[in-house]
mmCIF entry with sequence, helices, sheets and N, C-alpha, C, O atoms, coordinates in Angstrom:
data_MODEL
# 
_entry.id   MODEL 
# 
_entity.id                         1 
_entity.type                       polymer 
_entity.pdbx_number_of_molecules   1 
# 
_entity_poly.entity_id                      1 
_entity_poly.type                           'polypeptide(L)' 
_entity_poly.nstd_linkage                   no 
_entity_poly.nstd_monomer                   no 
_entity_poly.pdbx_seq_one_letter_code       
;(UNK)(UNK)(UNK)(UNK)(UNK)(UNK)(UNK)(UNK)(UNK)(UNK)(UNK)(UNK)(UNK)(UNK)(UNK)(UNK)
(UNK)(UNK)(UNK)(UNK)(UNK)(UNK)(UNK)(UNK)(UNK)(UNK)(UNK)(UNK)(UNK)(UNK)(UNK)(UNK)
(UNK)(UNK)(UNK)(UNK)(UNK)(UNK)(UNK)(UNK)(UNK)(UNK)(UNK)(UNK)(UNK)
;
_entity_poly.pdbx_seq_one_letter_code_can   XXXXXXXXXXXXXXXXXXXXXXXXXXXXXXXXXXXXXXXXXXXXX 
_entity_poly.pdbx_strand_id                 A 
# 
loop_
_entity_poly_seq.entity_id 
_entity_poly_seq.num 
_entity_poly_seq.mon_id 
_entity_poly_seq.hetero 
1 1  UNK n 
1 2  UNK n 
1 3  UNK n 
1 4  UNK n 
1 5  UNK n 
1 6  UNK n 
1 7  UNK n 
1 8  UNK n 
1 9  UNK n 
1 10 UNK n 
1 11 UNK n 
1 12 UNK n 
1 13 UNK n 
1 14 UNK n 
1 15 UNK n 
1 16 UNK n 
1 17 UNK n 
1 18 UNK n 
1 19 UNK n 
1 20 UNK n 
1 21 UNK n 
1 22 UNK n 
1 23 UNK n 
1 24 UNK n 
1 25 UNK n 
1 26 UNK n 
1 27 UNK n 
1 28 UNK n 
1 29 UNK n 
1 30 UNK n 
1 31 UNK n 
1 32 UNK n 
1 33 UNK n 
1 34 UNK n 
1 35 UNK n 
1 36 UNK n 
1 37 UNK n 
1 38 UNK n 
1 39 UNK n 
1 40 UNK n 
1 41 UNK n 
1 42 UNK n 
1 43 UNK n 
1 44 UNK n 
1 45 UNK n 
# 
_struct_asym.id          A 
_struct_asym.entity_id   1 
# 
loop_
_struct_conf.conf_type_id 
_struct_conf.id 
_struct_conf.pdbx_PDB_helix_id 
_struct_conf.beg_label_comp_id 
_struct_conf.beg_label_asym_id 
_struct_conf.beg_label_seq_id 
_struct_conf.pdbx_beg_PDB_ins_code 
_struct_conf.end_label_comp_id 
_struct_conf.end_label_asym_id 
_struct_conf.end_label_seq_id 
_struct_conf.pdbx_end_PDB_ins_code 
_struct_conf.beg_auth_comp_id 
_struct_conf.beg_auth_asym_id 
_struct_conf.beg_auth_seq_id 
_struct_conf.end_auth_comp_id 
_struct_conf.end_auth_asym_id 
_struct_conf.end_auth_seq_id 
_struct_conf.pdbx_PDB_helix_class 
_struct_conf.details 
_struct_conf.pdbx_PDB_helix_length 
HELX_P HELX_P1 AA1 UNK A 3  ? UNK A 17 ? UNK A 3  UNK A 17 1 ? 15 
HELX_P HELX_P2 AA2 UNK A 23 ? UNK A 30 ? UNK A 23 UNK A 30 1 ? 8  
# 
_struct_conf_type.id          HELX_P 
_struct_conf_type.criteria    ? 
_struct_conf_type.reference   ? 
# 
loop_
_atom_site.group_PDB 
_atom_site.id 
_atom_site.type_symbol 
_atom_site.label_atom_id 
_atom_site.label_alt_id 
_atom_site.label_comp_id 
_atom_site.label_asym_id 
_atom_site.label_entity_id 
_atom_site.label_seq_id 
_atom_site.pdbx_PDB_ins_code 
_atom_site.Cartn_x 
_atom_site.Cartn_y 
_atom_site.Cartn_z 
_atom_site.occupancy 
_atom_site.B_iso_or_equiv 
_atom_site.pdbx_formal_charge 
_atom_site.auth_seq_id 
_atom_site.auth_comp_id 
_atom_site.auth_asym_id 
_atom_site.auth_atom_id 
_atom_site.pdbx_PDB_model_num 
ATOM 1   N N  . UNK A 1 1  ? -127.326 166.781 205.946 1.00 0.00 ? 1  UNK A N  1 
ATOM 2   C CA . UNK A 1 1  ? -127.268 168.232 205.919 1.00 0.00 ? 1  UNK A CA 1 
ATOM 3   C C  . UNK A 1 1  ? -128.610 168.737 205.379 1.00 0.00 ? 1  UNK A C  1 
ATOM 4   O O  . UNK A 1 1  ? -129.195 168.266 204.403 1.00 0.00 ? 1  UNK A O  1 
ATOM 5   N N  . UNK A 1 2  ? -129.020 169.757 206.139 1.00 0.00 ? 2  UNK A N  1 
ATOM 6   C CA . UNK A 1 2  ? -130.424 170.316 205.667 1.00 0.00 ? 2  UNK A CA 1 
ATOM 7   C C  . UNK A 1 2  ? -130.365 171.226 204.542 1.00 0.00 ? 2  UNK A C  1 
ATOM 8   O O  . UNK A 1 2  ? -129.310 171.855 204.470 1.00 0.00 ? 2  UNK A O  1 
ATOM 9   N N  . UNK A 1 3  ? -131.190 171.446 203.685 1.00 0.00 ? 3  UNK A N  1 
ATOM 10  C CA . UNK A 1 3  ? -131.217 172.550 202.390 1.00 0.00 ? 3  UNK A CA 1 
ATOM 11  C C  . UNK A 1 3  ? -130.887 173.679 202.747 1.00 0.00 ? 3  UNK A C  1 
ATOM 12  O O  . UNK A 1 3  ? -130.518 174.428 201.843 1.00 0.00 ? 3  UNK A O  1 
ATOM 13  N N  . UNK A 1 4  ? -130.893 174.140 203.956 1.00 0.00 ? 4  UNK A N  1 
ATOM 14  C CA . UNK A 1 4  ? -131.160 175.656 204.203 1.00 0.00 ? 4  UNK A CA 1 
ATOM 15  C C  . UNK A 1 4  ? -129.487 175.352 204.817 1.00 0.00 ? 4  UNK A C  1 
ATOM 16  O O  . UNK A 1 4  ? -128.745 176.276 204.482 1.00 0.00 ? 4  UNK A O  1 
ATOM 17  N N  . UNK A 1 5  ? -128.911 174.469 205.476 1.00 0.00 ? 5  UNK A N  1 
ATOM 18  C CA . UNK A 1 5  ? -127.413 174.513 205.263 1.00 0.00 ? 5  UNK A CA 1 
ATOM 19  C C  . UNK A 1 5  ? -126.585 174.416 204.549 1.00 0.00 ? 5  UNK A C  1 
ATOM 20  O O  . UNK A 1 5  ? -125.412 174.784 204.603 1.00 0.00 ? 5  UNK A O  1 
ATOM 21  N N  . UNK A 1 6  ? -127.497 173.588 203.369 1.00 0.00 ? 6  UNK A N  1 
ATOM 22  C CA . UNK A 1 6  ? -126.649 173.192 202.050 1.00 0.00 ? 6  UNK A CA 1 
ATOM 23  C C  . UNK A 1 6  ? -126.408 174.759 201.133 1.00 0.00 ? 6  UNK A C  1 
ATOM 24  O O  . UNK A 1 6  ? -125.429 175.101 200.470 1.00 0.00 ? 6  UNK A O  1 
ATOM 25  N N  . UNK A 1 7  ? -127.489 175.383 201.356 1.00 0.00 ? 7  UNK A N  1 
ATOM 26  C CA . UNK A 1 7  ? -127.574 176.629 200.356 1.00 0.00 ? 7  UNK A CA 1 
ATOM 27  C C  . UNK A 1 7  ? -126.760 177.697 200.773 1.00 0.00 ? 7  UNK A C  1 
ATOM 28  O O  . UNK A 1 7  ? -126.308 178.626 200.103 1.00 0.00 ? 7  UNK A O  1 
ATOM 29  N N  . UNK A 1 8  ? -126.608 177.393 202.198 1.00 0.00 ? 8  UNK A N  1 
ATOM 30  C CA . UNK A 1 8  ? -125.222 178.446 202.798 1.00 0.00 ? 8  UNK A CA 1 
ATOM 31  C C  . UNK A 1 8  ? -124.087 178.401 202.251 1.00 0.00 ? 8  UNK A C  1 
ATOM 32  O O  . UNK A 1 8  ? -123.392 179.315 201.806 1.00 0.00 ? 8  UNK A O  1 
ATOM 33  N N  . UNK A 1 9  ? -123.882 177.097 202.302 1.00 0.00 ? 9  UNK A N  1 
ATOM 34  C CA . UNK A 1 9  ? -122.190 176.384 202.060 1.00 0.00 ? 9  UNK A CA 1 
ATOM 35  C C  . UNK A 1 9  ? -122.140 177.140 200.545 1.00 0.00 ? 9  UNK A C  1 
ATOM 36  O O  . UNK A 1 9  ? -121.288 177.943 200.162 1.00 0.00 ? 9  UNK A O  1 
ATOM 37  N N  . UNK A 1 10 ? -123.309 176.639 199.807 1.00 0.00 ? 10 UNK A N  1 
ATOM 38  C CA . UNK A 1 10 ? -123.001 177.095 198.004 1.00 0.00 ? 10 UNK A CA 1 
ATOM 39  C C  . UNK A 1 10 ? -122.568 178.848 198.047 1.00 0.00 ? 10 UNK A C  1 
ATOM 40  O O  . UNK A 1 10 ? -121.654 179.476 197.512 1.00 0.00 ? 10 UNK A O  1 
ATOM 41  N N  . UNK A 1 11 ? -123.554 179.200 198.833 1.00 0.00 ? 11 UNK A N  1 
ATOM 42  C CA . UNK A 1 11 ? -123.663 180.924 198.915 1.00 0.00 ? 11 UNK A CA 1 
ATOM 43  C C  . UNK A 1 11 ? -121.618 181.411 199.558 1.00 0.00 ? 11 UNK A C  1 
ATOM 44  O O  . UNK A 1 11 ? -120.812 182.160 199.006 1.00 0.00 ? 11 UNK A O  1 
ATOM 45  N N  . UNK A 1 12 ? -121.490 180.713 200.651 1.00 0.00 ? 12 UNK A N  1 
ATOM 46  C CA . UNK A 1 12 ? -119.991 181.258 200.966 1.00 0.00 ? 12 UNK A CA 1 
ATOM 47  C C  . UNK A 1 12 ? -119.172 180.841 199.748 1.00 0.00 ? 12 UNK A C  1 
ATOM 48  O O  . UNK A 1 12 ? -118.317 181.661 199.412 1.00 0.00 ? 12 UNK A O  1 
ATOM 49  N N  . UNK A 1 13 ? -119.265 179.747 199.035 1.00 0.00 ? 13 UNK A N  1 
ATOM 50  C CA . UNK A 1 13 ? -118.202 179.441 198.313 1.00 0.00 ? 13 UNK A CA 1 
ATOM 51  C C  . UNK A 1 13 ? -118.490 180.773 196.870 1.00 0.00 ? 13 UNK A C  1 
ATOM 52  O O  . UNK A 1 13 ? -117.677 181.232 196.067 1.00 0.00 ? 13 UNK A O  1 
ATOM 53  N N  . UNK A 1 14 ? -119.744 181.007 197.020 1.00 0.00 ? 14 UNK A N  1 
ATOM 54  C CA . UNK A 1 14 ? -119.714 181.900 195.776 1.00 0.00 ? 14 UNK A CA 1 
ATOM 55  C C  . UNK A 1 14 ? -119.294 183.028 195.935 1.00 0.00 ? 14 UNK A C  1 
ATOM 56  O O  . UNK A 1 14 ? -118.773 183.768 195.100 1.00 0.00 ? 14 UNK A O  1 
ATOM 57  N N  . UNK A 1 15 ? -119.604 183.296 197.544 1.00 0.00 ? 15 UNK A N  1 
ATOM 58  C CA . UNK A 1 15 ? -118.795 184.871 197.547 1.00 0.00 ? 15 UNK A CA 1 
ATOM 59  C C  . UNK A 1 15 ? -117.259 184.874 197.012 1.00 0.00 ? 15 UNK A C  1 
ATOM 60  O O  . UNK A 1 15 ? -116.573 185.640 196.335 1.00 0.00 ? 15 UNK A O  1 
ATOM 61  N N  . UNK A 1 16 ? -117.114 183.897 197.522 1.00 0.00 ? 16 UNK A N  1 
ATOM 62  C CA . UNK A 1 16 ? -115.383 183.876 197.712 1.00 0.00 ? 16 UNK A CA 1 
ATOM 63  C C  . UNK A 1 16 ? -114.905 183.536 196.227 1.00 0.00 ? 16 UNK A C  1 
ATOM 64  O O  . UNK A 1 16 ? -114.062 184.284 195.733 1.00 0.00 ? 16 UNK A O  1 
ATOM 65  N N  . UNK A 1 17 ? -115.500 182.201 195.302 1.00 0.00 ? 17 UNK A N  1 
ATOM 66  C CA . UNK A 1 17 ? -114.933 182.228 193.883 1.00 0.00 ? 17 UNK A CA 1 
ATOM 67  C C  . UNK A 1 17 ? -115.834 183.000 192.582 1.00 0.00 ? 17 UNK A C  1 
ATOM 68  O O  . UNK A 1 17 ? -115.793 182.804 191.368 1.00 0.00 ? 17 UNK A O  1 
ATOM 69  N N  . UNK A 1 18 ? -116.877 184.221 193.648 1.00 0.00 ? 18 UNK A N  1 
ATOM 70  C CA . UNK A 1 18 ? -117.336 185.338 192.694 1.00 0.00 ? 18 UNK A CA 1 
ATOM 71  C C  . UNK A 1 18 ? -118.408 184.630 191.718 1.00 0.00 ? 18 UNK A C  1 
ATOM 72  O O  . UNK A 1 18 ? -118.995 185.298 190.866 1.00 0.00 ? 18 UNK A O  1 
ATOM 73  N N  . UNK A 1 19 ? -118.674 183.028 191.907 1.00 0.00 ? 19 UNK A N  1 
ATOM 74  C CA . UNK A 1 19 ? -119.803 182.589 191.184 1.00 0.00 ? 19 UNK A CA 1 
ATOM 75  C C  . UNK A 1 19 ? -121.487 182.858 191.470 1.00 0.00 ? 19 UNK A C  1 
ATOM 76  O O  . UNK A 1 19 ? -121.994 183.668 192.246 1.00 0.00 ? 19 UNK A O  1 
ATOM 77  N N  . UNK A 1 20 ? -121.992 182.114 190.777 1.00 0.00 ? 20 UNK A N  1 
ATOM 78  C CA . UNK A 1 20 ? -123.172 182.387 190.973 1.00 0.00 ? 20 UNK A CA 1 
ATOM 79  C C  . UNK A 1 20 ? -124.140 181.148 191.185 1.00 0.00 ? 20 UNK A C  1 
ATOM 80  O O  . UNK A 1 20 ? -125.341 181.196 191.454 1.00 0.00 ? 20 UNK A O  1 
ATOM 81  N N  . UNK A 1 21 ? -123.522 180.278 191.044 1.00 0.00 ? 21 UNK A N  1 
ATOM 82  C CA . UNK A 1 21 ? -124.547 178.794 191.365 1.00 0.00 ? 21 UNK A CA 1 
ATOM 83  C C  . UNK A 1 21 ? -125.593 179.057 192.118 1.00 0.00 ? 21 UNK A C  1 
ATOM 84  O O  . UNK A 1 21 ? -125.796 180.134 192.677 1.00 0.00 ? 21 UNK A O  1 
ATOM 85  N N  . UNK A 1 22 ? -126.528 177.768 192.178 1.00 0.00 ? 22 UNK A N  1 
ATOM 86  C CA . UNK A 1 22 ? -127.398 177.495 192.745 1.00 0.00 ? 22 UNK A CA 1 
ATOM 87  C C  . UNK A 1 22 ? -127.513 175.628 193.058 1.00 0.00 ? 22 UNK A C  1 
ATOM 88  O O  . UNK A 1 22 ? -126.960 174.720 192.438 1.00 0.00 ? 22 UNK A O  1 
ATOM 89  N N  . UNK A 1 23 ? -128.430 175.563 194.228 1.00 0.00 ? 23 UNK A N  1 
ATOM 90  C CA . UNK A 1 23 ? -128.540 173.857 194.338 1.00 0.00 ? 23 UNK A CA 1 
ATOM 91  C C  . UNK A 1 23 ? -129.069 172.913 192.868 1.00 0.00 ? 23 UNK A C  1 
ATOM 92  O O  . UNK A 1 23 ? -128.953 171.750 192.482 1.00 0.00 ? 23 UNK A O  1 
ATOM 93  N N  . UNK A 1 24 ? -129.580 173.945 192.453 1.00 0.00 ? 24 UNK A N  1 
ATOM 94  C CA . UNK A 1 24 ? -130.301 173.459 191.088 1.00 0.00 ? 24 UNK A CA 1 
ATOM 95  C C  . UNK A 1 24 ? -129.666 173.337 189.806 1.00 0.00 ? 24 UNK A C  1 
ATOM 96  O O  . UNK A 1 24 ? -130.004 172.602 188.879 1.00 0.00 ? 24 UNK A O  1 
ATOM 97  N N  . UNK A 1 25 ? -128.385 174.415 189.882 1.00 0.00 ? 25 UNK A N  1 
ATOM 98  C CA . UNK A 1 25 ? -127.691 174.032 189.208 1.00 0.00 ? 25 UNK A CA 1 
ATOM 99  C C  . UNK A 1 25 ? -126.466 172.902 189.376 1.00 0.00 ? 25 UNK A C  1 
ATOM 100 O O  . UNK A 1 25 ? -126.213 172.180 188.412 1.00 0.00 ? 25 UNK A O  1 
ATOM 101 N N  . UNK A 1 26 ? -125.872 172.795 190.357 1.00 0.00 ? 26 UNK A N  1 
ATOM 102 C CA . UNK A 1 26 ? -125.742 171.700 190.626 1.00 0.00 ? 26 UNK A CA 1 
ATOM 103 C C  . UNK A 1 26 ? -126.274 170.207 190.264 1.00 0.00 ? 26 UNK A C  1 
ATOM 104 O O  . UNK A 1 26 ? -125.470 169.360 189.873 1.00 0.00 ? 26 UNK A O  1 
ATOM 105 N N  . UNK A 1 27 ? -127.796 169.884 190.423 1.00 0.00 ? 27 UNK A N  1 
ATOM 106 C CA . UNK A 1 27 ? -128.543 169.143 190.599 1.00 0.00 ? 27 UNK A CA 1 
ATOM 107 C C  . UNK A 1 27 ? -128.584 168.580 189.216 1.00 0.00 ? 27 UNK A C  1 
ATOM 108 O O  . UNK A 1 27 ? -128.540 167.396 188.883 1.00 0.00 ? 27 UNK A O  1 
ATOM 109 N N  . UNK A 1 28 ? -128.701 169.930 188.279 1.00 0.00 ? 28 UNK A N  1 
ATOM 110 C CA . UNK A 1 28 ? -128.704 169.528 186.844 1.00 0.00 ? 28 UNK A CA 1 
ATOM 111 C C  . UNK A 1 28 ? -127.890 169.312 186.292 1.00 0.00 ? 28 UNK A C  1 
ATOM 112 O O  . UNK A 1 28 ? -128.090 168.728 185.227 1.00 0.00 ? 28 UNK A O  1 
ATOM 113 N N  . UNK A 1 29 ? -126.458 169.658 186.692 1.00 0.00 ? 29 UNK A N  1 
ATOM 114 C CA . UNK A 1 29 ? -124.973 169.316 186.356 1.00 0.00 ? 29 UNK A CA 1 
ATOM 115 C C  . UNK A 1 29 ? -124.751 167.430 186.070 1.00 0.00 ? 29 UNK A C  1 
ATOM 116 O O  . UNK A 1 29 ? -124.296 166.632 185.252 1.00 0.00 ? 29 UNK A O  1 
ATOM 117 N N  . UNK A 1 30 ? -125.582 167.516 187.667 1.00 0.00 ? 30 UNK A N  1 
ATOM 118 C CA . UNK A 1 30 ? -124.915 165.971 187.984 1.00 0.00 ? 30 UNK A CA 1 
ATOM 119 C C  . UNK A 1 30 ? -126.080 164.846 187.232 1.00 0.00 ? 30 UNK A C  1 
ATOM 120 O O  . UNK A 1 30 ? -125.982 163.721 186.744 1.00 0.00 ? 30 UNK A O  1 
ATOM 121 N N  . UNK A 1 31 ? -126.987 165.637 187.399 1.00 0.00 ? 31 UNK A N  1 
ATOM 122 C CA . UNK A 1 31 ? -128.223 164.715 186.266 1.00 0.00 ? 31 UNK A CA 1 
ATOM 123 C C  . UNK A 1 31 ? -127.864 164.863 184.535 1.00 0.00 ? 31 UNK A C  1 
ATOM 124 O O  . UNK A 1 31 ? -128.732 164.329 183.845 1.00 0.00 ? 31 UNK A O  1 
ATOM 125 N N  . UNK A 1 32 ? -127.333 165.161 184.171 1.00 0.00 ? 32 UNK A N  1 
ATOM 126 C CA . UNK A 1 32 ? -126.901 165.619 182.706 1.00 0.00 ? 32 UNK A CA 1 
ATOM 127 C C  . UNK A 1 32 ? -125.406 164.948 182.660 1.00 0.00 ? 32 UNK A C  1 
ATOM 128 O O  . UNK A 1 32 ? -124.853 164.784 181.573 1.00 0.00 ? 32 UNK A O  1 
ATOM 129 N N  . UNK A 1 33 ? -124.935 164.661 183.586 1.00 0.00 ? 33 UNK A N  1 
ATOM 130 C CA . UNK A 1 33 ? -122.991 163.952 183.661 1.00 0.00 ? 33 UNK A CA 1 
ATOM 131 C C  . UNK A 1 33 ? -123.661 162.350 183.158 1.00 0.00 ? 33 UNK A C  1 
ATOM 132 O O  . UNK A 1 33 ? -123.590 161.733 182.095 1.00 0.00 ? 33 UNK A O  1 
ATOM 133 N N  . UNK A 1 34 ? -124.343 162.044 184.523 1.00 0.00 ? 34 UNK A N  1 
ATOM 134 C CA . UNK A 1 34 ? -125.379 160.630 184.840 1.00 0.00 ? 34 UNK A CA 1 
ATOM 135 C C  . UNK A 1 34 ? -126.150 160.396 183.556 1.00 0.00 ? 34 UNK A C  1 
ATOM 136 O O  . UNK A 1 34 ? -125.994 159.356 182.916 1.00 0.00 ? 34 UNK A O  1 
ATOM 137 N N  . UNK A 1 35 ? -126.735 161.070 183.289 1.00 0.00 ? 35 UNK A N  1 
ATOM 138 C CA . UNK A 1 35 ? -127.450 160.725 181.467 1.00 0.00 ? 35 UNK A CA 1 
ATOM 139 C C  . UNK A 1 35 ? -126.506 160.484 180.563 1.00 0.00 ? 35 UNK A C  1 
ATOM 140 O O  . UNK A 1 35 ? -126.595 159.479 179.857 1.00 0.00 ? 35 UNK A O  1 
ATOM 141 N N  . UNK A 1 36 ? -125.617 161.224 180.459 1.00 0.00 ? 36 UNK A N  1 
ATOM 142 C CA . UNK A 1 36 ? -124.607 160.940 179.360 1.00 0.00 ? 36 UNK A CA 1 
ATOM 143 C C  . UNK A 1 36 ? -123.406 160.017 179.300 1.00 0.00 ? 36 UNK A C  1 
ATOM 144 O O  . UNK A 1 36 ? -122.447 160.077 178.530 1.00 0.00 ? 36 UNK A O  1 
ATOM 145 N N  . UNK A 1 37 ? -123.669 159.103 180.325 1.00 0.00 ? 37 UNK A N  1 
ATOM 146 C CA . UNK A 1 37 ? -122.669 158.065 180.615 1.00 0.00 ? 37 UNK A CA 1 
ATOM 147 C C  . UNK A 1 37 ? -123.480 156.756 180.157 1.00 0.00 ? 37 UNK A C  1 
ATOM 148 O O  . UNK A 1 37 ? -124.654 156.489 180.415 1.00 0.00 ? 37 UNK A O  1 
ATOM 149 N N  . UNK A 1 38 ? -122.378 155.866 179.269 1.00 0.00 ? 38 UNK A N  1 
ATOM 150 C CA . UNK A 1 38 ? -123.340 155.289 179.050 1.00 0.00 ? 38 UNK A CA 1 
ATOM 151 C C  . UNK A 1 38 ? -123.294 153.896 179.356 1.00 0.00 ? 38 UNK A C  1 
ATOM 152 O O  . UNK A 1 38 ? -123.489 152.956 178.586 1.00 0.00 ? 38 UNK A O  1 
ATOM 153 N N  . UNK A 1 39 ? -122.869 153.864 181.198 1.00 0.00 ? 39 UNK A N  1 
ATOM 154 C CA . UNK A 1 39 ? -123.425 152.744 182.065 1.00 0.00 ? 39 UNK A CA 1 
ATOM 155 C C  . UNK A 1 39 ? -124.405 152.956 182.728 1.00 0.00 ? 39 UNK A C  1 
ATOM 156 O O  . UNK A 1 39 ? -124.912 152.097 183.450 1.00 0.00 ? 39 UNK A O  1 
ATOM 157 N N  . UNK A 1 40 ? -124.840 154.128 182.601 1.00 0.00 ? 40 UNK A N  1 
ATOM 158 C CA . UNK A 1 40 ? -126.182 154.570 183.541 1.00 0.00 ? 40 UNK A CA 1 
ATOM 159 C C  . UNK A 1 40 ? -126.809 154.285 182.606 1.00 0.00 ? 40 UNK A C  1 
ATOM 160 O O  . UNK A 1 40 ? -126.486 154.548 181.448 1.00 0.00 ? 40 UNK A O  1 
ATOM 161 N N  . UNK A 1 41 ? -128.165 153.495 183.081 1.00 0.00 ? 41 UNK A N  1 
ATOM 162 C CA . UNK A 1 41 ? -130.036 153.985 182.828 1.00 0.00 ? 41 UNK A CA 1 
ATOM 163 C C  . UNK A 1 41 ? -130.536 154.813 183.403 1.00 0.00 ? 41 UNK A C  1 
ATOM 164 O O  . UNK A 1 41 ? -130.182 155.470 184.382 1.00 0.00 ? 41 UNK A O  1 
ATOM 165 N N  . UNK A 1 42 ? -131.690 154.810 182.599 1.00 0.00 ? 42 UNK A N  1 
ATOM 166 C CA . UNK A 1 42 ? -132.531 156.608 182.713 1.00 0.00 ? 42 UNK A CA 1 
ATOM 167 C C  . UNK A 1 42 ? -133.177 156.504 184.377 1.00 0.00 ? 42 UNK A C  1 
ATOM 168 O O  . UNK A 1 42 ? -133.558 157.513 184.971 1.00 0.00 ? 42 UNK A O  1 
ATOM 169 N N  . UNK A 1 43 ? -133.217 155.184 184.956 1.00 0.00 ? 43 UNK A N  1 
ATOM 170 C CA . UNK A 1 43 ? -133.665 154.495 186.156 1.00 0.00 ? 43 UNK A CA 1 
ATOM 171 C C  . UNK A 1 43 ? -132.737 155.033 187.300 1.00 0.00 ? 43 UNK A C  1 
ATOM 172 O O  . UNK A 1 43 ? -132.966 155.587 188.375 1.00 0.00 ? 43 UNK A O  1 
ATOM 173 N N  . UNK A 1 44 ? -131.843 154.731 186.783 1.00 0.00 ? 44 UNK A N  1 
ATOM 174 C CA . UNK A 1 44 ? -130.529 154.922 187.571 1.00 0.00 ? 44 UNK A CA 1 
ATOM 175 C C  . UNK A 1 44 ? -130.770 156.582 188.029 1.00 0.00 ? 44 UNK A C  1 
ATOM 176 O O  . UNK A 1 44 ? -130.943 157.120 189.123 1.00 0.00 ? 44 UNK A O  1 
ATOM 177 N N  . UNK A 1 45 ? -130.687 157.107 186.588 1.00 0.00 ? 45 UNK A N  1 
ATOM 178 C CA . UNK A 1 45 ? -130.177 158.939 186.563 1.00 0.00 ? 45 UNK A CA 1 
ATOM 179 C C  . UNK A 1 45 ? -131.650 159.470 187.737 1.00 0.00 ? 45 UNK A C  1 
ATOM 180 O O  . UNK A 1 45 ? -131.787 160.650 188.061 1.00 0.00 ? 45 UNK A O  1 
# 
């Protein structure tokens, strides 16, 4: 899926559950879950 489709999908779901995300927030969600687990390395994350 391309960015410029990915950023659609985020954009409809926000109309509809009134959020405000972004890909970036996302991005940092899942990089900050991945750091704080502690079977991951920083290699890994």
């Amino acid at each position: 899926m391309s960015y410029w489709a990915m950023r659609r999908v985020l954009q409809r779901a926000n109309d509809k559950l009134g959020t405000n995300w972004t890909l970036h927030d996302l991005r940092h969600t899942a990089a900050t879950r991945m750091a704080n687990d502690p079977k991951m390395t920083l290699v890994e994350v």
